[in-house]
C-alpha positions in Angstrom: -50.7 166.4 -57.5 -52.7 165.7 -60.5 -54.5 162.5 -61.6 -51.7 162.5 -64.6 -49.0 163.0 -62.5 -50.1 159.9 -60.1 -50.6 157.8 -63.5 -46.7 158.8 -64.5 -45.6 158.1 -61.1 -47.5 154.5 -61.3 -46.3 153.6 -64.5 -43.0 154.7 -63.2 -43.5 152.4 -60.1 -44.4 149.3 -62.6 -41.8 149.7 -65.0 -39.0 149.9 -62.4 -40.2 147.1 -60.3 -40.1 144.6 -63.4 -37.0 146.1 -64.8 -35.6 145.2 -60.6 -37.4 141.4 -61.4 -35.3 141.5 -65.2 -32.4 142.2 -63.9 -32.3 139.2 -61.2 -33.8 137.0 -63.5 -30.8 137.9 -66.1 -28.5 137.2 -63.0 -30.0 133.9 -62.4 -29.6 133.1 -66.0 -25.8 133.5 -66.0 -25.7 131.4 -62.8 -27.7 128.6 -64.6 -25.8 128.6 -67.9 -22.4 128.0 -65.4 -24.5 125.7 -63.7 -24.1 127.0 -60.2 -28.0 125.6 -59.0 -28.3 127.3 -55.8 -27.0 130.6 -56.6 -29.3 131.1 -59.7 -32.1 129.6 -57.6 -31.0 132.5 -54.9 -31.6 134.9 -58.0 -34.8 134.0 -59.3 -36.3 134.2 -55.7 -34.9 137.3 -55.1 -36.4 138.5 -58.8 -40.0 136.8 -57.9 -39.8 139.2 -54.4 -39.2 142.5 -56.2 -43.0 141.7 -57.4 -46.3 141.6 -56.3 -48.2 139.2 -55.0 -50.6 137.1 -57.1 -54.1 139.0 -56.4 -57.1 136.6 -54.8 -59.0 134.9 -57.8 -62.2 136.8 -59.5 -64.7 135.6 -61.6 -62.9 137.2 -64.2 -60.9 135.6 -67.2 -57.3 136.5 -67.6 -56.3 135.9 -71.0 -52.7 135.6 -70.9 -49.6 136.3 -72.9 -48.6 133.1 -75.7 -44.1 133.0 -75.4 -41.7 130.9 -76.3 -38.8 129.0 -74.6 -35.4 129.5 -75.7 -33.8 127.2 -73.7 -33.8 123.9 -75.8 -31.0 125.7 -77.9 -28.7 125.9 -74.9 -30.1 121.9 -74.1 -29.5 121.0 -77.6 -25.8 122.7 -78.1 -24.5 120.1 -75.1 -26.2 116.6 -76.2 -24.0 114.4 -78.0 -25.4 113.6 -81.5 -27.9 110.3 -81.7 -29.1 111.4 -78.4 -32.6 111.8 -77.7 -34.1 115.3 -77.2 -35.2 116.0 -73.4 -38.9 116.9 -73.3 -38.2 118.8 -70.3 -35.4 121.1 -70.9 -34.4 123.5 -68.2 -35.4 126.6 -68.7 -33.2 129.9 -69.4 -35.8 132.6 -69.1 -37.2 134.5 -71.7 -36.9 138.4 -71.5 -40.1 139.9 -69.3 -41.3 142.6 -71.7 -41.8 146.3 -70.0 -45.4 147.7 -70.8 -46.4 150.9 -72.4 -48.8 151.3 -69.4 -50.0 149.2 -66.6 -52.8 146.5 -66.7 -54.4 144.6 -63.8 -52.2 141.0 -64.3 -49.0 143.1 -65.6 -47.5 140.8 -63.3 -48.6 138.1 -64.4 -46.0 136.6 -67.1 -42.7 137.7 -65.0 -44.2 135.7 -61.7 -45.3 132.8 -64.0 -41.6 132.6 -66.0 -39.6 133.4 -62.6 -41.9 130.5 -61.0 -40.6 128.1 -63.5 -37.0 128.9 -63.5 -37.2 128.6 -59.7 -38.6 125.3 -60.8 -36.1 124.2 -63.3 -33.1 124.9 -60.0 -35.1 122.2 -57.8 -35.4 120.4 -60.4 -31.3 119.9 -60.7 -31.6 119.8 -57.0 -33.4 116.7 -57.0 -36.2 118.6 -54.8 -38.7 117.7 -56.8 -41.5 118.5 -54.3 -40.5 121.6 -54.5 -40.7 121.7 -58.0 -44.2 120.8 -58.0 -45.3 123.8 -55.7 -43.2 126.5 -58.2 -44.6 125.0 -61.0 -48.2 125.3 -59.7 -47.4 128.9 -58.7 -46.0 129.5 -62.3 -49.9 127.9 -63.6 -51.4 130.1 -61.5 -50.5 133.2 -63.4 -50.3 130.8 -66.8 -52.3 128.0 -66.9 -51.1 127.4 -70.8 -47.4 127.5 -69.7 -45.9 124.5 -71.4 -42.4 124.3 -69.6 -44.0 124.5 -66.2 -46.8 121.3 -67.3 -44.0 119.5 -68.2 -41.9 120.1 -65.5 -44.4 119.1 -63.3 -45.5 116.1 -65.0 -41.8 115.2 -64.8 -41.1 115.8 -60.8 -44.3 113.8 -59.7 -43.7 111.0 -61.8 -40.3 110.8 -60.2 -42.4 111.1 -56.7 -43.9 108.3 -57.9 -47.3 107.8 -55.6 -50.9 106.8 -56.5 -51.7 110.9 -56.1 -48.8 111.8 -57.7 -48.6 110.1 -61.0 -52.1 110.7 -61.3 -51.8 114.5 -61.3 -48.6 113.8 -63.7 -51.2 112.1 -65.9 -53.7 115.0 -66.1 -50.5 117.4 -66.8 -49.9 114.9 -70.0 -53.8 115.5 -70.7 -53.5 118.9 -70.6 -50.1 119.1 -72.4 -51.9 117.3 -75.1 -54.1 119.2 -75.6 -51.8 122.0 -76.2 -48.7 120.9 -77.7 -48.9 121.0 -82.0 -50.1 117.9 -83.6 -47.1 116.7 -85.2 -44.2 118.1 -82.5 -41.7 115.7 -80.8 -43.0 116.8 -77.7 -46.3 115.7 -78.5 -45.3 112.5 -79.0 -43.0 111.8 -76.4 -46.0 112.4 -74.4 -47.8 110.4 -76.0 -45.6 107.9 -75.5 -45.0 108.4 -71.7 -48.9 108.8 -71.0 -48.9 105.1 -72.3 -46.2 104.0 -70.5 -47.7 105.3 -67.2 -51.2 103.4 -67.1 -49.6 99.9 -65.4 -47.2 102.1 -62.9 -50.5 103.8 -62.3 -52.4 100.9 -61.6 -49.3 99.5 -59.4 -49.3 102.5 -57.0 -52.8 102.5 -56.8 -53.0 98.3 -55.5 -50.0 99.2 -53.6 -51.1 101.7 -51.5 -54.7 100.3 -51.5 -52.8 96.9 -50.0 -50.6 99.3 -47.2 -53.6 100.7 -46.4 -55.6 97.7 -45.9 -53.1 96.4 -43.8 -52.8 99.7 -41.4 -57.0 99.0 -41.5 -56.3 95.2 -40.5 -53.4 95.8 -37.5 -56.0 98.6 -35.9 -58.9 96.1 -36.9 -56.7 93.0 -34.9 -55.9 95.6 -31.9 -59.3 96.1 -31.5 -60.7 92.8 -31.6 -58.0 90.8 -29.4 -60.1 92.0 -26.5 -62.8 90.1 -27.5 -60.7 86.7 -28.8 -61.2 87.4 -32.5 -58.9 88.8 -35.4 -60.0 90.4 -39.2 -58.8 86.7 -39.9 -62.5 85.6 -38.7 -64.3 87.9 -41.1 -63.7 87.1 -44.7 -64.8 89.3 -47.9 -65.4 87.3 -50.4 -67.0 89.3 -54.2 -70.2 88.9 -54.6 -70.1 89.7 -58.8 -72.4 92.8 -58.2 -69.3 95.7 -57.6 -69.2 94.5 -53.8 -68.3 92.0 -51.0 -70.0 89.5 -49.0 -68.6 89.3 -45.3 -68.5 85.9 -43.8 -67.7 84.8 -40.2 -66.2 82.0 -38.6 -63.7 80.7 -36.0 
């Protein structure tokens, strides 16, 4: 067999195997539109396996594909008029365009868009853990991929811990930084980055203060043997960053 012959039977190979991933994705979309979660979620894994597997990293740069999202007109059709737009819309998938010949991340877009969809199904599912691992498979392939930030941003803010809304406000950073200066989503983020600092700051004392008292009950278990408690030692500031300990009975 020729060398053109096993580039015609490659290109073959690619084309079919996305077209396979299109059509499931297309399947998924009907299931979403009739809202039937789990069966389009079914779809959109079952699209994402016709595909191959996200190559190890290289110390290349991928430059990847700009799209756009069609779902907001699907969203916007159902809202009742005077209601506010939802920054995070689930997603009905955009077409995943078949090459003229095959390139090293061809796989790329259709893994990152198939990714998010999967996300936008736990994301109705209330499995919003879940939704933060397909989203940061879907950034893996696209790291500009708006849908999937926002997604993201949206699920671990729900989660609601110290790690969590922290990584939800570096997704708003990066969404910023993105997003056109003078879009509603822009500012809705805007808004909710602002609105996140003091529950930010509350998770953070709140989980410092759980884990200061896990510290203290080992700390007490401990020192019983000897008569004493973390009540005899007391931290007091001392107004250069850290803490005096004193001691007494």
């Amino acid at each position: 067999m020729s060398a053109s012959d096993n580039h015609q039977n490659e290109r073959v190979d690619v084309e079919d195997c996305l077209a396979r991933a299109d059509e499931l994705k297309n399947e998924g979309n009907d299931h979403f539109r009739a809202q039937r979660w789990n069966e389009a979620l079914v779809a959109y894994q079952s699209g994402l396996g016709q595909l191959p597997k996200r190559p190890l990293p290289r110390n290349t740069v991928v430059e990847t594909d700009p799209y756009q999202d069609d779902s907001d007109e699907e969203e916007s059709s159902k809202r009742t008029p005077g209601t506010p737009k939802d920054p995070t819309p689930t997603q009905e998938a955009e077409s995943v365009a078949t090459p003229s010949s095959p390139t090293p991340d061809i796989y790329s877009k259709p893994r990152a868009v198939l990714n998010a969809n999967i996300a936008a199904c736990y994301l109705k599912l209330s499995e919003h853990k879940q939704v933060v691992d397909a989203c940061t498979e879907a950034l893996a392939d696209d790291p500009v991929y708006v849908k999937a930030l926002q997604r993201r941003a949206m699920a671990n803010e729900i989660i609601n811990s110290w790690s969590s809304l922290t990584a939800t406000q570096e997704d708003y950073t990066t969404l910023l930084g993105l997003l056109p200066e003078k879009s509603t989503d822009r500012r809705d983020i805007e808004n909710k980055s602002r609105r996140l600092v003091p529950r930010l700051e509350a998770a953070q004392k709140a989980e410092t203060a759980e884990m200061l008292d896990k510290l203290k009950g080992l700390g007490n278990s401990f020192l019983g043997n000897f008569g004493l408690s973390t009540d005899n030692f007391q931290f007091t500031p001392n107004g250069q960053g850290g803490y005096s300990m004193n001691f007494g009975r």
